[in-house]
C-alpha angles and dihedrals in degrees: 000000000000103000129199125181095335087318151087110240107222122060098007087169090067110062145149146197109025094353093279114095125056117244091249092056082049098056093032088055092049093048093052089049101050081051099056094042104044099031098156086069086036090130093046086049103045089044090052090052105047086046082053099044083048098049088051090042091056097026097050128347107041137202136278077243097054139278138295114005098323081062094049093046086057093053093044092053084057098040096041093080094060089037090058096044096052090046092042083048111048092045091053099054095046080066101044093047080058102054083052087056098045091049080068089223086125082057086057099050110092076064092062096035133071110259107237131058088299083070087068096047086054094054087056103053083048089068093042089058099044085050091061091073099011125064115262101243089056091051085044100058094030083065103038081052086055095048099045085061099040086044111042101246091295112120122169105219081228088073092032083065083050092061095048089044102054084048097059094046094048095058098036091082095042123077083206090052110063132032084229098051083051098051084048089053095042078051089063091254106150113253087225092058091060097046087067071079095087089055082079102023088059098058093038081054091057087042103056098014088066103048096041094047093053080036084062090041105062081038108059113335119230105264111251105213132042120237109265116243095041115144115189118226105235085182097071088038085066089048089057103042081049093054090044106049086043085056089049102038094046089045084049099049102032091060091034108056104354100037100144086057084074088070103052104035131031082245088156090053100028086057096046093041095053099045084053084060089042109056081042080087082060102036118001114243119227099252079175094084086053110102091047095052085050098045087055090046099062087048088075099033083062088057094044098044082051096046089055098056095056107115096239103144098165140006135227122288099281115261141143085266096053100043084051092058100046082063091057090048101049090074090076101015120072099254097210088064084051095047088046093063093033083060094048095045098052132196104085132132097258095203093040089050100041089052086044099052104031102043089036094073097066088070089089128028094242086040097090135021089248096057088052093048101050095037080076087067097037099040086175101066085063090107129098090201095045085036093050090040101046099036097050090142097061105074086039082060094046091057096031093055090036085053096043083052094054094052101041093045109011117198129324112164111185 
């Protein structure tokens, strides 16, 4: 997948096809693309490569950490932290989103929004907003949540890309916002390099925000009038503002006064998770929802566990061009393990890579934690073709915004 010289840098003994990929890239390229192509069995497939990739990984290759299963308890002891987090995470949300859904606010919305196919683009830039303090699975499935009710249930994946989408780019200025802008921030990088970000995430919002909303238009209009007789839950309101601004003020502190803590325990999902079981007392939560967001959790977990075992020691010198390509990447490679090296390397542009890595998953539905997320509430969007097809924008967008950044900030590694 990186390529140097003709080459991936890492294990370059052990390599596939043509002698020039090593094993792991093999199996982590078939996995993605039984994924793509068979996503109705997408759990099945992402489970059965990441048993394969592990097998090879304790049976062959080894780990930085060692080999055999002394090797693979040392990477997990470095990966568990990430892995919890995502699952505390995911789960979390779900429920939140929910509780949002139950208040009956989403059932209140066409009220708020412009009738045509503009109320759609503002609901867009809503979730791009919400992205910039909140993380963006939460602003992802807060908004699918909205536009399954505006829109009848009828959601074009087009629009569904959108969402995810908006979320990415709004976190990708925001060190509040991405997993990948915080760990820049924990790694001394200046809040105010990332937000150059946005120079990038604004236009691809205009490019793909556009065409998807008028996509969801001709598909199924935003409907104009509430129902009569709807009373809103302000109760659940309160849950949710609770969960959020647990979410927000754990992510604030932690990095702020007990950063080193982030490596060793989940602090981020353990938080959330627990202010979600503790406003239950308020409002009950819909444990109900649980297992599939679970199910949809591990999903990503699979690709995740994989993604860390491939043998990428070091990236490409850093450039425009490369940092173009991570983006690229990122829809099929987990993008912290990117940012990770990126961080370790050195030498990178923070706000053109933290646009690049964290919008450029959404180029694909498994490429980011919020695709993943809000593809449980849309089953339908699990589909690379119908992805690709229906989300044609979005990589416009990607290059447009990561053009329109070049050439409003040019390039500033430090």
């Amino acid at each position: 997948m990186v390529v140097v010289g003709g080459r991936l840098r890492g294990h370059d003994e052990r390599v596939g096809w043509a002698g020039m990929v090593p094993i792991e890239f093999v199996l982590f390229g078939l996995t993605l693309l039984g994924v793509a192509v068979t996503h109705k069995h997408a759990l099945r497939v992402a489970l059965i490569g990441l048993a394969v990739i592990t097998a090879w990984k304790v049976l062959v290759a080894g780990f930085p950490a060692g080999r055999g299963l002394a090797g693979l308890a040392g990477h997990l002891g470095h990966e568990w932290v990430i892995l919890a987090n995502l699952l505390a995470l995911l789960v979390s949300f779900a429920l939140l989103a929910r509780h949002f859904e139950q208040s009956r606010v989403p059932e209140w919305m066409p009220a708020l929004l412009p009738d045509d196919w503009k109320g759609g683009f503002v609901l867009l830039v809503l979730i791009f907003v919400l992205s910039s303090i909140l993380d963006n699975i939460a602003a992802a499935l807060i908004g699918g949540t909205v536009a399954m009710r505006v829109f009848r249930g009828r959601v074009h994946i087009g629009y569904v890309a959108a969402i995810v989408a908006a979320s990415n780019g709004g976190g990708s200025g925001s060190v509040l916002g991405d997993t990948t802008t915080t760990m820049m921030w924990i790694a001394g990088k200046s809040p105010w390099a990332v937000l150059d970000a946005y120079t990038a995430a604004i236009p691809a919002l205009l490019v793909f925000g556009i065409p998807a909303s008028l996509q969801q238009h001709k598909f199924s209009p935003i409907e104009k009038d509430p129902p009569g007789g709807v009373v809103i839950d302000w109760g659940r309101i309160g849950v949710v503002a609770a969960i959020l601004l647990t979410a927000v003020a754990t992510n604030v502190l932690t990095n702020l006064y007990y950063p080193a803590v982030l490596d060793h325990f989940p602090v981020l999902g353990a938080a959330v998770f627990a202010a979600v079981v503790v406003t239950s007392i308020w409002r009950r939560a819909d444990w109900g929802i649980v297992p599939d967001a679970v199910k949809g959790a591990v999903f990503l977990l699979a690709l995740v566990a994989a993604a860390s075992m491939m043998p990428v020691e070091r990236l490409p010198s850093p450039s425009v061009g490369v940092t173009f390509g991570l983006g690229v990447l990122s829809a099929v490679f987990d993008n912290i393990p990117l940012t990770a090296l990126a961080l370790k390397q050195g030498g990178f542009d923070w706000g053109m890579l933290a646009y690049a890595v964290g919008f450029g998953g959404s180029m694909m539905w498994f490429g980011s934690s919020a695709g993943v997320a809000i593809t449980r509430l849309f089953p339908y969007a699990q589909s690379a073709d119908g992805w690709l097809k229906g989300a044609w924008h979005v990589p416009l967008a990607y290059a447009v915004g990561f053009g329109v950044q070049w050439a409003l900030t040019g390039w500033h590694p430090s």
